[in-house]
N, C-alpha and C positions, 0 to 999 in steps of 0.2 A: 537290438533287432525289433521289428514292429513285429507285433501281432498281430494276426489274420482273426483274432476274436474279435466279438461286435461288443463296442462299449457295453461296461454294464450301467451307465450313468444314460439313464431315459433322456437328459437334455442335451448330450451332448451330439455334436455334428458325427455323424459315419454313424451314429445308431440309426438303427433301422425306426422304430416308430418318430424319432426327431423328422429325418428324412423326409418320411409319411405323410405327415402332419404339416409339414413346411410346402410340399408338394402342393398337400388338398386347397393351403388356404391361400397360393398365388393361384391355383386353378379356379378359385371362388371370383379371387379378383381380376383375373383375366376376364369373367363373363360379366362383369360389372356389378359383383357382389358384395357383399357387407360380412366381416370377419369380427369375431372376438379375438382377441391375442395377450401374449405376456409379452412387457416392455420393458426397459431399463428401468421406469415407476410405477405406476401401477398398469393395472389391465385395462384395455384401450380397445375401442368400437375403431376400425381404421377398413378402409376400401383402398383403390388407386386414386391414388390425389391429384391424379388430370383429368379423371371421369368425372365430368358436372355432374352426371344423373346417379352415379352412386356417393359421390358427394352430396347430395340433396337427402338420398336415402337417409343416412346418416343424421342428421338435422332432426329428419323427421321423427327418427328412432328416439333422438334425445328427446325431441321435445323442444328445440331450439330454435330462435331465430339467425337465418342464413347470416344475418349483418353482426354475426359474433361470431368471426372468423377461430378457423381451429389448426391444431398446431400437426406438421407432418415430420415422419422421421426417413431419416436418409443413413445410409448406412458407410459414407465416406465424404473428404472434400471435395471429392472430386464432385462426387454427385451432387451436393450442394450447389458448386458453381455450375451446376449447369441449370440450376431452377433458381439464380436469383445473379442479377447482370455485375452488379457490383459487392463484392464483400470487403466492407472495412478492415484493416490489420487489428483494431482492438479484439474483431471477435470473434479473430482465430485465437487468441490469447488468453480471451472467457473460455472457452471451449476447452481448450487444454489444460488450465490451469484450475479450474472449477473442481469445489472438493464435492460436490453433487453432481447427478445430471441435470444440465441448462439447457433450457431453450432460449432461442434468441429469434428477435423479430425485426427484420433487415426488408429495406427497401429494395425494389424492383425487382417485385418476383417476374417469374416468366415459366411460361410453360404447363401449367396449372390450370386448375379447373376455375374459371371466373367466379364461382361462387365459392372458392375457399381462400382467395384471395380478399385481403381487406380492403377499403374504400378509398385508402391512402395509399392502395397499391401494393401494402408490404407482405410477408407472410410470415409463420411464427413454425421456425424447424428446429430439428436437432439432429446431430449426430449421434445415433445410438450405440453405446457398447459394451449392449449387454450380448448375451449371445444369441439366441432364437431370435430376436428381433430384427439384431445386425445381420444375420443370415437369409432373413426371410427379404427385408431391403435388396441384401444383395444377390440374391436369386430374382424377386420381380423386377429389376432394373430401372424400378422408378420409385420414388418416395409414396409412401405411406398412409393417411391420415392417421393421426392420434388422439382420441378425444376420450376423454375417462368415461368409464364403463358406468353410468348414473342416467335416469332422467335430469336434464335441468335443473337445476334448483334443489337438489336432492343430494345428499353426502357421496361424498368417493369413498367407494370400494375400496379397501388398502389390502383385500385379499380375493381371490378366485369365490372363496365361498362367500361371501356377503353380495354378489353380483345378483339383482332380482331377476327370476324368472321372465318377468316381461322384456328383460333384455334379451337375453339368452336366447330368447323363443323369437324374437323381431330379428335376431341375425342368420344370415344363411351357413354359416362354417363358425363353430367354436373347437379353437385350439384347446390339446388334448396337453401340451406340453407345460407343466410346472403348474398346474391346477394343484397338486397336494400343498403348496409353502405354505407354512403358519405365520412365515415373517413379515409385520407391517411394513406397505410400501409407502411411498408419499411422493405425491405428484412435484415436478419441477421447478427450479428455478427458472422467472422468464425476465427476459432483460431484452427492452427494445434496445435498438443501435441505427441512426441514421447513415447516410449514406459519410457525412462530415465527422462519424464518430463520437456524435452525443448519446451521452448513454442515461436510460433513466429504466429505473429496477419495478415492473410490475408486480414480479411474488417473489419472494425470497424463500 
């Protein structure tokens, strides 16, 4: 029989502060805000990934230039195929069979913010499944942006607490969820994929 008590595990869904938190930071990005968040790798500077103008935000915060496109997370296939026109069979098969989280960078995006979009047209997503992140996707009903929590040029964060100040304070909502992990994260595997199924391995 289920119980009517509220998790006692802070990340998990139907606890009340997860709920909360998940709430505040689609409410951020409904107004065209800029979020901190915990990802299936590390912790991620992300907005709504079809807003140009908080997609720019973003950029800005890093330190970035727009033409080094950044990677968004979606929280199912289905969602995928609705922001990119063709997806090859290989990489539903990286995807699933991947002993990491992968990102994969597949031609003709659609739907998306023109400056998160690469010059070749493609865009660089993933499927997340971790839990806050997958939930949070799937509550705002559109993918994500994911860009590591760093100025440019500057080491990633592999935990909540090594995040600088100047980020933390440039963003409009920092999640509240999984901020205590001691355990080192490490950013993604990225693997372009043409439309023909060539595959060539950016980061391992």
């Amino acid at each position: 029989m289920k119980s009517d008590k509220p998790s006692r595990n802070p990340n998990a869904i139907g606890n009340t502060f997860f709920t909360k938190d998940v709430k505040q930071a689609i409410e951020v990005m409904k107004q065209g805000g800029v979020i901190l968040y915990p990802t299936d790798t590390v912790w991620g500077i992300g907005c709504d990934a079809t807003n140009a103008d908080a997609v720019r935000r973003v950029y800005e915060i890093k330190q970035r230039e727009d033409s080094k496109a950044m990677i968004c997370l979606v929280d199912s296939d289905v969602r995928l195929q609705r922001y990119v026109r063709n997806v090859p069979d290989v990489a539903w098969d990286l995807m699933e069979y991947a002993t990491k989280p992968t990102t994969v960078v597949l031609d003709g995006a659609t739907g998306l913010a023109e400056n998160l979009v690469a010059g070749d047209g493609s865009i660089a997503v993933r499927i997340t499944r971790d839990l806050f992140s997958r939930e949070l996707c799937y509550r705002f009903q559109k993918p994500i942006v994911s860009t590591s929590a760093n100025i440019s040029g500057q080491p990633t964060p592999r935990r909540f607490t090594e995040i600088s100040e100047d980020i933390i304070k440039a963003v409009d909502y920092v999640c509240t969820s999984r901020r205590e992990e001691r355990k080192t994260n490490t950013p993604s595997s990225i693997i372009k994929l043409t439309a023909m199924g060539e595959v060539t391995i950016i980061r391992e």
